[in-house]
C-alpha positions in Angstrom: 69.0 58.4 -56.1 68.7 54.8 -55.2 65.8 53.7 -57.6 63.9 50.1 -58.0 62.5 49.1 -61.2 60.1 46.5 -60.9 60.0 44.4 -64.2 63.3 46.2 -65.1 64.4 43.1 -67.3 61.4 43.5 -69.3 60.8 45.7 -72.5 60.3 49.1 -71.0 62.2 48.4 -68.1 65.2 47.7 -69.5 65.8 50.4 -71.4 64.4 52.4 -68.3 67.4 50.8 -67.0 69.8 52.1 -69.2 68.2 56.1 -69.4 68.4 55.8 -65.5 72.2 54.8 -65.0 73.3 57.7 -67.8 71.3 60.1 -65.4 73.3 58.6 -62.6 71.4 56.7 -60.9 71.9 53.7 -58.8 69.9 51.0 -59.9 68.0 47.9 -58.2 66.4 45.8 -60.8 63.1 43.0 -59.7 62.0 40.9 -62.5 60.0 37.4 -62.1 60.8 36.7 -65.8 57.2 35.5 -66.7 57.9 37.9 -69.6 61.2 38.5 -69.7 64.8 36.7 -70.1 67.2 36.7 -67.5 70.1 37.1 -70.3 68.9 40.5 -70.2 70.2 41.2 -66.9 74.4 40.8 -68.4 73.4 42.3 -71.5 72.2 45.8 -69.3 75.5 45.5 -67.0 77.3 45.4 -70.6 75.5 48.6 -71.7 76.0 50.2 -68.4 79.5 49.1 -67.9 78.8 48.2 -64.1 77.4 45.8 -61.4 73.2 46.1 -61.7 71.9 44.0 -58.0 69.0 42.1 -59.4 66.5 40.3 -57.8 64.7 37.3 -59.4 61.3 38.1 -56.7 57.4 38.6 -57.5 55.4 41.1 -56.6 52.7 39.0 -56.0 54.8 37.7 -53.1 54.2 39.8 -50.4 57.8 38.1 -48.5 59.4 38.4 -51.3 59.3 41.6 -51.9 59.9 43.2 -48.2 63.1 41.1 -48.5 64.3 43.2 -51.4 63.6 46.7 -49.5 65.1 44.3 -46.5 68.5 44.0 -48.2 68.8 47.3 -50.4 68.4 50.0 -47.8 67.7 53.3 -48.6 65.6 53.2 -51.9 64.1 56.4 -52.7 62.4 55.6 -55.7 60.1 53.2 -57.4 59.2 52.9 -61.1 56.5 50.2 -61.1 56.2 48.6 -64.5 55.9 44.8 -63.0 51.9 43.9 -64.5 50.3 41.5 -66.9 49.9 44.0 -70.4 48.1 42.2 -73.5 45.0 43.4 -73.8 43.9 40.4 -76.1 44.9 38.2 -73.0 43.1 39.9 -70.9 39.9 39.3 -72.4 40.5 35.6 -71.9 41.7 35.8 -68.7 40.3 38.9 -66.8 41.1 37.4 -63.4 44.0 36.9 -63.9 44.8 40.2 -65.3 42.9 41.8 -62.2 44.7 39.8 -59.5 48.0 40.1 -60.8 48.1 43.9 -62.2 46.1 45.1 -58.6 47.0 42.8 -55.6 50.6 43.2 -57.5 50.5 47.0 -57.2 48.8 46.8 -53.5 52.1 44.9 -52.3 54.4 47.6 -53.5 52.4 50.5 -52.3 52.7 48.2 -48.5 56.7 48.6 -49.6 56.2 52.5 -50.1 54.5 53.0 -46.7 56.3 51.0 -44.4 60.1 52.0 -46.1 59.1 55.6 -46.3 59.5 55.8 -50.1 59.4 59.0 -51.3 58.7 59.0 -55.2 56.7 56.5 -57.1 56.3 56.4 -60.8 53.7 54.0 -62.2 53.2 52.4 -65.5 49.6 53.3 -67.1 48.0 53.6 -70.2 46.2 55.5 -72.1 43.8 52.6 -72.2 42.6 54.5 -69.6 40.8 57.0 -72.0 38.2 54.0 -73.8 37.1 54.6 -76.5 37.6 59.0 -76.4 34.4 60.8 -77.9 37.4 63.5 -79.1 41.1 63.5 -80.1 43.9 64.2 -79.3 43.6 63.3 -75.3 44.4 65.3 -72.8 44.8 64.3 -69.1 41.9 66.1 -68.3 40.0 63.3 -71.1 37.6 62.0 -68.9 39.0 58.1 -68.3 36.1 55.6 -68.5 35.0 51.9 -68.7 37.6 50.3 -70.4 37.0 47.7 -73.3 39.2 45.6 -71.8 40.3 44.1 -68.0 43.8 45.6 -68.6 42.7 48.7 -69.4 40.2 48.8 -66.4 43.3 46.8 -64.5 45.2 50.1 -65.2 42.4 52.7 -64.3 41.7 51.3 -60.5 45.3 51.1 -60.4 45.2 54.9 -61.2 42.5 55.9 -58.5 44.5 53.8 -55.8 47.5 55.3 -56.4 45.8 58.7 -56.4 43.9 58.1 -53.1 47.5 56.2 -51.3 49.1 59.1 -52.5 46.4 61.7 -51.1 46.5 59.6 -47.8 50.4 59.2 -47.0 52.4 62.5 -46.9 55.8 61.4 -47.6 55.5 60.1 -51.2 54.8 61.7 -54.4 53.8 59.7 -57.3 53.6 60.0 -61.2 51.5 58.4 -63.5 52.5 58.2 -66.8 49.8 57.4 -69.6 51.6 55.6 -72.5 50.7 55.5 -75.9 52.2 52.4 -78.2 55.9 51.9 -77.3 57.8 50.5 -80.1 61.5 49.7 -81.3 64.5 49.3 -79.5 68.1 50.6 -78.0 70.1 52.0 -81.2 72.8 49.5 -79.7 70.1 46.4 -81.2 71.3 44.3 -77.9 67.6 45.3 -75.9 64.4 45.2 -77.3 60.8 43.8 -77.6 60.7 39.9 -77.6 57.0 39.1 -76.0 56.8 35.1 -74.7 54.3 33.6 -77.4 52.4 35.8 -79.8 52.8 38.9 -79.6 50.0 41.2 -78.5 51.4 44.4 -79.8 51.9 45.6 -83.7 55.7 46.0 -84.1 56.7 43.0 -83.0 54.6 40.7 -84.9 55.5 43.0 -87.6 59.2 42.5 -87.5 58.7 38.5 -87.0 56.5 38.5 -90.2 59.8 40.0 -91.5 62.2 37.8 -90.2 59.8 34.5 -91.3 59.3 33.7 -87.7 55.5 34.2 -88.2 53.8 33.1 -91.8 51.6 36.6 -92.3 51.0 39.6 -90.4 47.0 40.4 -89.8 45.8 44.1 -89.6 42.4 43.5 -88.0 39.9 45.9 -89.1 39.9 47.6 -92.6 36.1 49.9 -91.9 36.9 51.9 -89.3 36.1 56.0 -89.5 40.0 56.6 -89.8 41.2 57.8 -93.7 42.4 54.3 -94.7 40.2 52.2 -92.3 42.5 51.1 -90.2 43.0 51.8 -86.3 45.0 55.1 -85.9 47.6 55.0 -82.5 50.1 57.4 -81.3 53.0 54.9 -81.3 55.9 56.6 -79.1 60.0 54.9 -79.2 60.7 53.1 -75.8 64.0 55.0 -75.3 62.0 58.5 -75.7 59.6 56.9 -73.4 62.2 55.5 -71.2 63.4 59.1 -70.5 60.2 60.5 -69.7 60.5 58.1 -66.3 63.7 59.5 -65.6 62.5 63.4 -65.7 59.5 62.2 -63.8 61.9 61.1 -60.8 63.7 64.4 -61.2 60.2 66.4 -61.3 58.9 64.7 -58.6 62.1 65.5 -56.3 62.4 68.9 -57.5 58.9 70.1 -57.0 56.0 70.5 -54.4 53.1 68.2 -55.3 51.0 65.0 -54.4 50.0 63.0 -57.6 50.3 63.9 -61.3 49.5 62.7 -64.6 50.9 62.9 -67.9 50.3 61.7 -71.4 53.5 60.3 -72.5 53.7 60.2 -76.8 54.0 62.0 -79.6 51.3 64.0 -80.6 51.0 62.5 -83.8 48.3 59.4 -84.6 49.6 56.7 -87.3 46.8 54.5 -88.9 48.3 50.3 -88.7 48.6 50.8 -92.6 51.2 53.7 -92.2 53.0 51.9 -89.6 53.6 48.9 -92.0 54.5 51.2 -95.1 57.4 53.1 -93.0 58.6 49.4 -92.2 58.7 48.8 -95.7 60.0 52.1 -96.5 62.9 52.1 -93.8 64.4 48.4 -93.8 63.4 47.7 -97.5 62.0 44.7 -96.5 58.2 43.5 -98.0 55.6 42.2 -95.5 53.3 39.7 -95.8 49.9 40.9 -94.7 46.3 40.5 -95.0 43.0 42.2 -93.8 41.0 40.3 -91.2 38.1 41.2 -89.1 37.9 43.7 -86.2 39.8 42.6 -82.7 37.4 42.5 -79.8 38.9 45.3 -77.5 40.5 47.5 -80.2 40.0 51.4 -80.0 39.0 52.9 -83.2 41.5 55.9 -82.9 43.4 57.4 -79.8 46.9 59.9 -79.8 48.1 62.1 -77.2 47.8 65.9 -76.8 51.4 66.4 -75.3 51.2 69.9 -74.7 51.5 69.3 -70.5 54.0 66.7 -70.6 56.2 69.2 -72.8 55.2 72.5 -70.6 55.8 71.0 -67.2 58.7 68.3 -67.7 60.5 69.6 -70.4 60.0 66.4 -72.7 59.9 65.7 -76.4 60.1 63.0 -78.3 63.3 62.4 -80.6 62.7 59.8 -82.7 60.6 59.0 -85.4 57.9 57.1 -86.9 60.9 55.3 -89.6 63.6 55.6 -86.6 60.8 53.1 -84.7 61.1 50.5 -87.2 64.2 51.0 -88.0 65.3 50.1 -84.8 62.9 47.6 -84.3 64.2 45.8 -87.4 67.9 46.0 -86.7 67.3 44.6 -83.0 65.1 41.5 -84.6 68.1 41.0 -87.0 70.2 39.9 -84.1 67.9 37.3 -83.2 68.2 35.1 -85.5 66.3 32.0 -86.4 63.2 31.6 -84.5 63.6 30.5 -80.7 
């Protein structure tokens, strides 16, 4: 199929890339590069060993983006990962997060209705879950008020896409729920490099390493986990990656409107065991300290992946060591600090 990938020169989207062109896929990629490097672009044609059209467009820009479905005829499917995602961010700029991860996502469903796109795939979260009164999650969790505008960003997104769906008969759409995504391509020449400070654990974890960043801070050392820190089910982006590409094949292959899966591992890691298998798979000593809770943190949250496994046919391959493994050997080719 003919697929776009919206934000496909950012972290999940590029290796999206990749999974999609081993599948066989022919690939359009949009990217505004507010969060992303256009380097990445060559560096995916390398990888894939072909031509990859790209399109330096926003979604907020409604012209912009009917030009893109203008000039690439025929695209039959859209994995929408294109959104502001740092939930501390969000809690200083809420509007922003609302305008940009909504009115975004309200443009590309107009692209979806007036090209006659069959399959859509969106990006969510399991932000969407709060703050669960039980764990694991299952999609049938009830979702609720977010602690944070990303996390709420995500959930309207959810019920729009839900209700477009319900409302237009010739598309199908996905939505996946992701847990933590972490490290990167085993090739080390894609992976996580945030603009600024990083919002997410691995990556601040592996420029603590690398001496890019003085210390690492684990915020919050009293919550009701075993060693007090936040538990997460942290999931590798190129098991992640996949999940998208099945979801195209599911949503081709099978009679349906919307569905919903929980895309992890099934298994919760507490901050302190992510930073003990970094230690314990490069070798390398962190410097970290303990410092107070982080307004919009979750106390404890991993998937129950029982659906995703039953109806899809996905599992996760890599593990919790293989994450910052890979992680490590793709901030080794960085070098000094940018």
């Amino acid at each position: 199929m003919k697929i776009l990938v919206t934000g496909g020169l950012g972290y999940i989207g590029s290796h999206t890339v990749v999974e999609l062109h081993l599948a066989g896929h022919d690939i359009v990629i949009l990217d505004n590069l507010s969060n992303s490097m256009i380097d990445v672009h060559a560096v995916l044609e390398k990888i894939c060993g072909r031509s990859l059209p790209f399109y330096e467009a926003d979604i907020m820009d409604d012209k912009q983006l009917r030009s893109v479905f203008e000039q690439e005829e025929g695209i039959e499917g859209i994995i929408h990962f294109a959104a502001k995602k740092s939930v501390p961010e969000s809690l200083d700029f809420p509007v922003m997060y609302y305008e940009n991860n909504i009115k975004g996502l309200i443009n590309v469903m107009r692209m979806v209705e007036d090209f006659k796109v069959p399959y859509f795939v969106f990006s969510s979260s399991c932000t969407v879950y709060g703050e669960p009164k039980s764990v694991p999650v299952t999609e049938s969790t009830p979702t609720t008020s977010s602690p944070s505008p990303y996390g709420s960003s995500k959930l309207w997104a959810e019920l729009m896409i839900t209700e477009f769906t319900r409302l237009t008969p010739h598309v199908k759409s996905v939505l996946l729920r992701y847990f933590n995504p972490v490290g990167a391509h085993e090739s080390a020449l894609i992976g996580e490099l945030p603009r600024g400070v990083p919002g997410n654990l691995m990556p601040f974890i592996t420029q603590t390493a690398a001496g890019w960043r003085e210390q690492l801070s684990i915020f919050g050392q009293d919550y009701d986990t075993p060693d007090g820190t936040c538990i997460r089910d942290f999931i590798h982006v190129v098991d992640l990656a996949k999940a998208h590409v099945i979801s195209l094949d599911f949503a081709r292959d099978n009679d349906f409107r919307t569905e919903v899966f929980n895309v992890g591992t099934g298994n919760g890691h507490s901050v302190s065991e992510v930073v003990e298998s970094f230690e314990r798979s490069t070798g390398v000593k962190l410097n970290y300290r303990f410092a107070p809770r982080r307004q919009g943190d979750v106390e404890k949250i991993w998937a129950d992946t029982t659906k995703v496994t039953e109806v899809l046919g996905w599992k996760p391959e890599y593990s919790l060591d293989d994450m910052s493994r890979t992680a490590w050997k793709w901030q080794q080719t960085l070098g000094d600090k940018p």
